[in-house]
Steps between C-alpha positions, in 0.01 A plus 500: 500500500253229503354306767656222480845636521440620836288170667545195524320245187387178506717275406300362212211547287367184693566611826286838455224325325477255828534754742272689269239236516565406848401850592136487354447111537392475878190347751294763302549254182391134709121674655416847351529328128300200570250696735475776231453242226225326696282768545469699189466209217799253502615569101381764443686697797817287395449649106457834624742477780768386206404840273542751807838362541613458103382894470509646875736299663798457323533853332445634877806236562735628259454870603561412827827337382572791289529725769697305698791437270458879317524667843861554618379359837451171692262616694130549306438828653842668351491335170142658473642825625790448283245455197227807552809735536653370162169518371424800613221424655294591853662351834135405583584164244750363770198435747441189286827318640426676841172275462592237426754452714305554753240276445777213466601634840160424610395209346811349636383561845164295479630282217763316786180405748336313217835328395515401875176361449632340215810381700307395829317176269754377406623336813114403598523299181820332600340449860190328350337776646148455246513124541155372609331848525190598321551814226318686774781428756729570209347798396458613893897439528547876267260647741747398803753635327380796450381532860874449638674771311789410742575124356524722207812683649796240407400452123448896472839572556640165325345613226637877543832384595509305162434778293724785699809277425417414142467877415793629721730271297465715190383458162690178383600315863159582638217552273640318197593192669205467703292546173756212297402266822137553588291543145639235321410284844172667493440404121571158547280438800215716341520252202530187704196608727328567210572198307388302843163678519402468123571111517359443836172681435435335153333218581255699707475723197616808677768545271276505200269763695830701564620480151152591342433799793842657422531483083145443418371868496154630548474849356134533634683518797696816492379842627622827593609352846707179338705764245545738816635141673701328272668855412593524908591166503783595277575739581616431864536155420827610329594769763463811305533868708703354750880618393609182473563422130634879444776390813521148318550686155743760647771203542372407071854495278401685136545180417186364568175557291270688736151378254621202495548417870212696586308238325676188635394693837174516416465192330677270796285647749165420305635135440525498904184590561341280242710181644408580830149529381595123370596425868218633633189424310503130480507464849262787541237312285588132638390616838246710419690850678400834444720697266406792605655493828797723483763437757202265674559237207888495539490477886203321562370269232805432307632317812210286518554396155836437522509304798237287360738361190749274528881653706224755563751640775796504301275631163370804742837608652656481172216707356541800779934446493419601106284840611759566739757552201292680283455739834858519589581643120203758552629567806826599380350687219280707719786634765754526222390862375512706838847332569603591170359867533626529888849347425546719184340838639636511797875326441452229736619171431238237419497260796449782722198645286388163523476445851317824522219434274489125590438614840230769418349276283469241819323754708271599261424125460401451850197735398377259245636211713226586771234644300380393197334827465821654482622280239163552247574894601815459375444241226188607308434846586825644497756311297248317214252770514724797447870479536548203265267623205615848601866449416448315169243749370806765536754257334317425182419881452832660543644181300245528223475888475704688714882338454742618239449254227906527474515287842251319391652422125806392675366218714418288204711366232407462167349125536291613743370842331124351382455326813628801709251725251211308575534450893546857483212518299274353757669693771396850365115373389418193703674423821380873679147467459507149601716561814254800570176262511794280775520848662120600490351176589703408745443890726136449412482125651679617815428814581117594328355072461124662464621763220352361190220215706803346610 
């Protein structure tokens, strides 16, 4: 018996691929591209960037999917389980899912303060809240939110609340709907903002700077640190070793080519990042901001941009209402797995398992909520240092040597056979050293910085 005869499926080929890309596409895509870009070479990042995902990315995509819909489980950690038994393989494989469901778990937890970040500008927009102040007062407005974690307290659950009842109303009332509603919204603000920012900043030239910074490359410019950087940019940019496309692909009809929408994956979450780039940039180089900011240039000199054009209040709320849904459908994304594992394993029904992880996911949040030291524990030396890299280094081994080709062979229909073969191709030779130098560089940077002069 197959998966999908015992789970719910999308409704559509459509509806996965939005909920798909709704689960990769998030507030990771509007700063940690542009800030990425910015400091290591513009282009040439962007050209490398576009490789790692073409040969890492999406075949680390489709294996994800692949176990998923092969496994007779909804729940990532039994349809691996499912998988090393009929492969006859070492239980030890399963601690992949385990993984990365756990690091969803996590990032979840931290992930909700900065979309209450996110949430709290949006009504100091509205307010008028920048008008007359000096990007210093702007910028000193993050600081005072960060100061009064307890202003925080009403968007932090909002935001929670949000995603508990999207995922506790199942697959295709829940999760499906709320992906039909919010990335399509999200698309079409993402393009007008950007379509406002390139025609506003060309007559200060910004917009040609932009233009010729992102697809005019410098290949003097790249290094062993860039390639290390545009290959971690993709690789969490899309949201791989987190559980959350093998959940996504557990609810996959046969139907659907898994190559095929592991590229449209891929592909629509690079497109984000390069339009958001397009929103970004021109206004970054009309006002003369640093792009290397990080969170700093999306909280505290974006504003001061935006307030300065014309509807500057409207242009900025609208701007941090279209993060908010590309957080919401991360959100959802990141608590779906446990549920799915909790309601499945233990024979509870989903609303319940919901409430349960929502919750623990809350109080864990308060820890990154009131300490941003917390949060960077959490964030990069736990989940992006180890867990995340951890998981898909498993994945892409056991699907590119260790699971009976049989499984495999039936996943893919006959269309799909050379693109399957060469995915699979750079799954086997590829995608595990490169997730390896994720894995290696990333202990080395936070737990031994002076190994190797650093």
């Amino acid at each position: 018996m197959s998966s999908a005869s015992s789970t719910a499926q999308w409704s559509s080929r459509t509806a996965f691929i939005l909920a798909a890309v709704g689960s990769s596409v998030g507030l990771g895509n509007l700063w940690r591209f542009s800030a990425e870009a910015g400091s290591n070479g513009g282009g040439a990042f962007i050209v490398l960037y576009l490789a790692c995902v073409v040969f890492i990315g999406i075949p680390t995509i489709m294996a994800e999917f692949l176990i998923g819909r092969a496994g007779q489980a909804s729940s990532s950690i039994n349809s691996f389980r499912d998988l090393t038994k009929r492969s006859q393989q070492s239980k030890l494989w399963n601690s992949a899912a385990w993984a990365g469901t756990l690091s969803a778990f996590l990032i979840l937890s931290f992930y909700s303060v900065v979309a209450a970040w996110v949430m709290a500008y949006i009504p100091r927009f509205l307010s008028g809240a920048f008008d007359g102040q000096s990007p210093t007062e702007i910028a000193a407005q993050f600081d005072q939110l960060l100061a009064n974690p307890s202003g925080l307290i009403v968007y932090f659950f909002v935001f929670n609340v949000i995603v508990m009842w999207m995922v506790a109303r199942g697959v295709n009332r829940g999760i499906e709907l709320a992906s039909k509603i919010l990335m399509p919204s999200f698309f079409f603000l993402l393009l007008a903002l950007s379509l406002f920012s390139i025609t506003s900043g060309w007559a200060s030239g910004g917009t040609q700077a932009a233009i010729s910074f992102m697809f005019s490359p410098d290949f003097s410019k790249i290094n062993a640190d860039v390639a290390v950087s545009a290959l971690g940019q993709a690789f969490f940019s899309i949201g791989l070793g987190m559980a959350m496309m093998m959940t996504y692909g557990s609810y996959l009809p046969k139907s659907v080519s898994l190559p095929r929408s592991a590229f449209i994956v891929g592909i629509s979450d690079t497109m984000v990042a390069l339009i958001a780039g397009l929103a970004i940039f021109p206004i970054v180089f009309q006002y003369g901001l640093d792009f290397e900011a990080g969170a700093g240039l999306f909280f505290q000199t974006l504003p001061t941009a935006l307030i300065s054009t014309p509807g500057g209040n409207l242009i900025g709320a609208a701007f941090f209402f279209m993060a908010i849904f590309a957080a919401l459908t991360t959100g959802v994304a990141l608590l779906e797995p446990a549920v799915a594992h909790t309601s499945e394993q233990l024979g509870i029904e989903r609303g319940r398992a919901t409430i349960y992880l929502g919750v623990a996911a809350i109080i864990l949040g308060f820890g990154s909520l009131y300490s941003l030291q917390f949060m960077d524990l959490l964030d990069t030396k736990l989940t992006a240092a180890i867990l995340m890299p951890f998981s898909a280094l498993l994945i892409v081994v056991f699907v590119g040597w260790r699971l009976n080709r049989t499984i495999y062979d039936a996943e893919f229909s006959e269309q799909d056979r050379t693109l399957a073969n060469f995915l699979l191709f750079m799954l086997k030779y590829v995608a595990p050293i490169m997730i390896t130098v994720i894995l290696l560089a990333g202990i080395q940077s936070n737990y031994f910085p002076t190994l190797f002069g650093g």
